[in-house]
C-alpha positions, 0 to 999 in steps of 0.5 A: 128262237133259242130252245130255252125261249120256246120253253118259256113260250111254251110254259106261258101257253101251257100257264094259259091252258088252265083257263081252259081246265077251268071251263071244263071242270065248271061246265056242270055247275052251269049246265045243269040248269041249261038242261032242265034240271031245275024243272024235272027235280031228277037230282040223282041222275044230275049226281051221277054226272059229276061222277061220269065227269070224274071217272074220266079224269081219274082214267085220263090221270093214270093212262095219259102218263104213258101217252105223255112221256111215248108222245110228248107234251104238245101231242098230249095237250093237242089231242085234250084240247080237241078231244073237249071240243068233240064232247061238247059237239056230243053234248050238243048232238045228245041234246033233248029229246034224246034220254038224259043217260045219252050225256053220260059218254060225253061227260067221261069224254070231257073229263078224260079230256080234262085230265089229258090237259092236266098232265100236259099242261102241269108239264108244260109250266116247269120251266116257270115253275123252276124260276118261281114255284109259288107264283107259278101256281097262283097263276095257274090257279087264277087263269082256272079260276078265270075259266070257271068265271067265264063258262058261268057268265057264257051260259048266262049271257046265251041262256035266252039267246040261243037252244041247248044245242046252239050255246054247246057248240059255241062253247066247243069253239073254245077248246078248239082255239086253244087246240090250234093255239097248242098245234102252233106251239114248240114243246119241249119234251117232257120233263125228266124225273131222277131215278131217284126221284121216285121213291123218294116222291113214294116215301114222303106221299106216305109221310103223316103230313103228306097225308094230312095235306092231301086230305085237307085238299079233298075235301077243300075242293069237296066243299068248293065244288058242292057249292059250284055244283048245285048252287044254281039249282038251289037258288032257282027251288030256294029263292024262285030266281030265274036260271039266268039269275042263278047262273050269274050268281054262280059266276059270282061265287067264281069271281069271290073264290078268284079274288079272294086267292089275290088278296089271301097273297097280300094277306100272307104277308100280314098275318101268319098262316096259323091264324089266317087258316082258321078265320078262312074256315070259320068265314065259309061256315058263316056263308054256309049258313047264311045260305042255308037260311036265307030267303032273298037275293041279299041274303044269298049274295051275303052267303056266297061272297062269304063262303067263296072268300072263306073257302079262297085262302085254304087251297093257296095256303095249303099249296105253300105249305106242300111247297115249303115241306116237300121242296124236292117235289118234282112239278108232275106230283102237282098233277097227281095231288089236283087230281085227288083233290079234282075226286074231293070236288066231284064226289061231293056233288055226286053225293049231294045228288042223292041228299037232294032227292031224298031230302029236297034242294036244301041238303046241297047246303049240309056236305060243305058244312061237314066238309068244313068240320073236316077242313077245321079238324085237319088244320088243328092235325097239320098245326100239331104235327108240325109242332111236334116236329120242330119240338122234335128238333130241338131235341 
């Protein structure tokens, strides 16, 4: 096998890695109600985990470069692979009756480990992400949105079948395959930036519509993963479902963020970004509402499908746009800008853990309403901007 044929390998091992990224940034999202949260209302404590899970991200994201270009691509996903697998193992040996602050190592662990296989994996893709840019990151966003559908479903299927501990350590067989999956596979080492190429990346990150976009993202992912974070435990108080129920459901909201990204592809090509924007925003406001006031299964499933297939188009689109702008941005700033978003994602339910103890269940629904205010001002920011610019031009 010639060096260029591993690469492609590698990069379509590295394209399937990001189901495994998937798994682990859900995980909460399902997990909260396999541990009893439903039952004990201690919803500050469930907030603190999302933000033990995006610490460790965030340190993982700046200290794992370092280990990336010392060991390599392969050594870093191996190490982010089976480094998930020993947290949930954790996960499952901290179980009941230990203190619920046990988790809290294990969930920086999981995401450190996330963010290990963030960087690697982002490496990994270059050389598909040389052939085709756009259509390496909607893969990608596919293959994580297909984790996050599976890590619902799995907690669902065993919800009843299986204790705490016995789902944690099935799911931990997860990462562990993929580690072998990796070990097994020739990497090329890591891609090499211009000299140049690092200030240049430094003065368009401070660009007006650099800023824009990144904003834009953080709270994107704010409002998806508010919903993905606690809508479970908000179906369960709200409509009295079962947590089995509630897991389904959430696996749902999953699948409506995943298919709408497929049909926004289709719809790209019919109406133009201005436009299909705007209708994407105002669409998650609709199914925010009608999940704030609903109280029956129809009225719920009405709103998710809603909310996911609104909030499905903005990330894709938003991806283009960076692209389209920023042509020489190298693949390993995509690691950086999902890694403040990831922060967007994780602050979100953080903070809804506290508007939930003090206000009941019901505030989940408030910061993706807000977030979605926000999304709608910065969209009307990037259009103007980008007005100016190409009155600019003509100038």
């Amino acid at each position: 096998m010639t060096t260029a044929d591993s690469g492609v390998r590698a990069a379509r091992v590295s394209l399937s890695g990001f189901f495994l990224i998937g798994l682990l940034m859900s995980f909460l999202g399902a997990a909260l109600p396999m541990w009893g949260f439903h039952l004990n209302s201690e919803f500050i404590t469930a907030g603190n985990y999302f933000l033990l899970l995006n610490a460790g991200f965030l340190v993982s994201a700046r200290s794992g470069q370092a280990l990336l270009e010392r060991r390599g691509t392969g050594f870093t996903a191996v190490l982010g692979a089976f480094l998930a697998a020993g947290g949930f193992l954790y996960l499952a040996a901290m179980s009941a009756p230990f203190s619920p602050w046990w988790r809290l190592p294990g969930l920086f662990w999981l995401g450190f480990s996330a963010g290990l296989l963030n960087l690697a994996l982002v490496d990994g893709v270059s050389p598909l992400y040389d052939v085709g840019r756009a259509a390496t990151l909607n893969l990608a966003g596919m293959t994580f949105g297909i984790g996050c559908v599976v890590m619902s479903l799995l907690v669902a299927g065993t919800f009843y079948a299986y204790n705490v501990r016995g789902i944690l350590a099935l799911v931990a067989a997860i990462p562990a395959g993929f580690g072998l999956v990796f070990l097994r596979t020739r990497f090329p080492g890591p891609v090499a930036q211009h000299p140049q190429q690092p200030e240049k990346m430094r003065r368009q990150l401070r660009s007006p519509p650099a800023v824009l976009f990144a904003l834009l993202l953080f709270f994107q992912f704010g409002n998806e993963w508010a919903i993905a974070g606690w809508l479970p435990l908000f179906l369960i108080q709200r409509l009295g479902i079962s947590p089995e129920d509630s897991l389904f459901l959430l696996a749902l909201y999953w699948a409506a963020l995943l298919l709408g990204r497929v049909a926004a592809q289709g719809l790209m090509s019919l109406m133009s970004r201005a436009k299909l924007l705007p209708i994407s925003a105002g669409t998650a406001l609709l199914g925010c509402i009608l999940l704030s006031s609903t109280d029956n299964i129809s009225g719920a499933v009405a709103g998710i499908l809603c909310t996911g297939a609104g909030f499905a188009a903005i990330f894709p689109l938003t991806m283009e746009n960076i692209g389209r702008r920023f042509p020489s941005y190298h693949p390993a700033i995509y690691s950086g800008i999902f890694s403040f978003a990831f922060t967007g994602g994780m602050l979100a339910p953080w903070s809804l853990g506290f508007m939930a103890q003090w206000w009941g269940i019901g505030a989940m629904i408030v910061v993706p309403i807000l977030g979605t205010g926000m999304v709608f001002l910065l969209l009307g920011l990037i259009v103007l901007e980008e007005r100016l610019r190409e009155g600019q031009r003509v100038r």
